[in-house]
C-alpha positions in Angstrom: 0.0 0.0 0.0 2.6 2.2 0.9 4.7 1.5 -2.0 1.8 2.5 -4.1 1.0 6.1 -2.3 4.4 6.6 -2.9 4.2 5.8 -6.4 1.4 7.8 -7.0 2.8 10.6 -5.4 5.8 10.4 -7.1 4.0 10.2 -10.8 2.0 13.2 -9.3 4.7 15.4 -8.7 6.6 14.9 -12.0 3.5 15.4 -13.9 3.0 18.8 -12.0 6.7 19.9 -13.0 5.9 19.1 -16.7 3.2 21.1 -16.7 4.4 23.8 -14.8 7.4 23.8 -17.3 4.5 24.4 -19.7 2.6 27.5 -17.7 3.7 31.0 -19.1 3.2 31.8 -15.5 6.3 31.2 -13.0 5.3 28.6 -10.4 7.5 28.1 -7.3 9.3 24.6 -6.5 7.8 25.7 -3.1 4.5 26.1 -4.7 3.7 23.2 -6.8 5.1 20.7 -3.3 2.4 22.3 -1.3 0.0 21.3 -3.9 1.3 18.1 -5.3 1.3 17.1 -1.4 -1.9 17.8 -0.7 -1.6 20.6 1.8 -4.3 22.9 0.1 -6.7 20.3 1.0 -6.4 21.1 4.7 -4.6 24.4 4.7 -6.1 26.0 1.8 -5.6 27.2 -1.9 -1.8 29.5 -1.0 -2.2 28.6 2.6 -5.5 31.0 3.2 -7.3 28.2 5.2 -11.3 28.2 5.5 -11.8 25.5 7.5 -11.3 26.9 11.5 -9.6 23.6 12.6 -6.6 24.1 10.0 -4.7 26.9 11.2 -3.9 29.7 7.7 -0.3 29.8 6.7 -0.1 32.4 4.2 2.1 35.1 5.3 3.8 33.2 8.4 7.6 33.2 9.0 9.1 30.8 7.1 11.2 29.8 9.3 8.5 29.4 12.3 7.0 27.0 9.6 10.1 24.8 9.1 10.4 24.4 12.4 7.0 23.3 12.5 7.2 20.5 9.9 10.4 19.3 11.4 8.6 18.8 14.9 5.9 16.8 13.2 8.2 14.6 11.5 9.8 14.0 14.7 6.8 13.7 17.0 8.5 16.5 19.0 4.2 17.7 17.9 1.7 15.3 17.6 -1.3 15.7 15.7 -2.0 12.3 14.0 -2.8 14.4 10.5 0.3 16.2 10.5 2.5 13.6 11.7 1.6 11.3 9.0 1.5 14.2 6.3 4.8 16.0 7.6 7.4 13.3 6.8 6.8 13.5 2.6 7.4 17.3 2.9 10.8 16.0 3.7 13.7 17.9 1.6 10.7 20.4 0.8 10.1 22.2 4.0 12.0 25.6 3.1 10.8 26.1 -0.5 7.2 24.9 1.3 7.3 27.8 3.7 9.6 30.0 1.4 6.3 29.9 -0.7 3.7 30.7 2.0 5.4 33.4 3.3 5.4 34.7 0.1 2.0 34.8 0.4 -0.2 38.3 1.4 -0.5 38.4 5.3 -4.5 38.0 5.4 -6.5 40.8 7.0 -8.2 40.8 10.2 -8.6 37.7 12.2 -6.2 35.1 10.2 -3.6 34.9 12.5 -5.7 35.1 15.4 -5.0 32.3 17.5 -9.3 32.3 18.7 -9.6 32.4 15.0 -7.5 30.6 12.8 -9.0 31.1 9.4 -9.9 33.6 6.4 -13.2 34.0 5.5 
């Protein structure tokens, strides 16, 4: 099973770099892990989460967001989701979070910690 994810993942990935290779419009390395991983699914299209139990990550310090993936991936944080997703961001995690902090602080609430989200 596992070899199979990985597979698919990995045939994921190099059909987004083709087609990125394709796109007249530059996409980050940063960019296309983040959606070839399937972070968006949880933390939104950019990082600009909807859903209040995945916290927005557009605009955060990039380094604040390494640091985060690396205590996933060593259980140093636990949260079943992340620990399992964390670990194929591996090699990724600075052009991950280079990308999001790319990204437009959101207004208002976003980063408040009562309310994670952009709506």
């Amino acid at each position: 099973m596992i070899k199979k994810l990985s597979l698919v993942l990995l045939s994921s990935i190099v059909v987004l770099f083709s087609l990125s290779s394709l796109s007249e419009e530059t996409v980050s390395e940063g960019e296309i892990m983040f959606e070839a991983l399937g972070c968006w699914g949880c933390h939104g299209q950019a990082g600009y989460s909807t859903d209040e139990k995945y916290p927005v990550l557009a605009g955060r310090n990039a380094d604040w967001i390494v640091q985060q993936l690396e205590d996933f991936q060593s259980g140093k944080r636990v949260n079943p989701m992340m620990n399992a997703m964390a670990p194929m961001a591996e090699g990724f995690e600075r052009v991950i979070a280079e990308y999001l902090a790319s990204q437009e602080l959101p207004d208002g609430s976003c980063h408040n910690p009562e309310i994670n989200t952009c709506q």
